[in-house]
N, C-alpha and C positions, 0 to 999 in steps of 0.2 A: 842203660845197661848194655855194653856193645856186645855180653855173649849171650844175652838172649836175644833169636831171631825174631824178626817179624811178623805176628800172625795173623795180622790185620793191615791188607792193603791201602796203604795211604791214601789211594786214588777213587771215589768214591762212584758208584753208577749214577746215572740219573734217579732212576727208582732209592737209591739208598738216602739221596739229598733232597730229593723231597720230603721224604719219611721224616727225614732230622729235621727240614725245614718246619713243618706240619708239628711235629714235636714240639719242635723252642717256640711255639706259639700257645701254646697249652699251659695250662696253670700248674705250679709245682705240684698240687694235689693231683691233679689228672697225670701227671706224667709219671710220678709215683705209684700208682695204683698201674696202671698200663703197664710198668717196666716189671715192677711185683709179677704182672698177669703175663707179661709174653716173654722175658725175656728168663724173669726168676722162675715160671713155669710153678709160681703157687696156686694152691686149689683157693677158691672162693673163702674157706674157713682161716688157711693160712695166713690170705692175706687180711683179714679180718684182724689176724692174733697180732700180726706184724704192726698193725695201725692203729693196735689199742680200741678195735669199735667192732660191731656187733655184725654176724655172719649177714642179715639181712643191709645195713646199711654199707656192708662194703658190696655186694652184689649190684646196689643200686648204681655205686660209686664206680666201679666199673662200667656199667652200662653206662651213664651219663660221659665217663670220658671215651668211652669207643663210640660212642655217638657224633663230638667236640672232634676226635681227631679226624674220624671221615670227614664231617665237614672242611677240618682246615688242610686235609689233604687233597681234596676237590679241588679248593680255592687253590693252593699247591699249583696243580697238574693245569686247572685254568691259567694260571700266569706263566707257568713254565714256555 
């Protein structure tokens, strides 16, 4: 759509391509739950409602995938 401007910089930082790299390495569950949690800024309940599953097992699900992305963001910044 050429009249709407760009609000997002094509050109990516180093920090930002890792992040995405680190990302597309994570399981569609995990990166779901993560994007819910950082990007959609839902509370732990929210995202519970959103995924059909129980206030305690999405808190878990949360934790297990910011656990998975540290890791694969390490490995990330190691290769980089």
């Amino acid at each position: 759509m050429e009249d709407v401007p760009e609000l997002v910089s094509p050109v990516l930082t180093r920090e930002q391509r890792l992040v995405r790299r680190a990302l597309e390495r994570l399981s569609r569950d995990d990166r779901e739950v993560l994007l819910l949690d950082g990007v959609g800024a839902l509370s732990g309940a929210e995202i519970a409602a959103a995924l059909g599953i129980s206030r305690a097992a999405a808190y878990a699900r949360q934790a297990r995938a910011r656990g998975r992305f540290v890791a694969r963001y390490a490995e990330e910044v190691e290769d980089a």
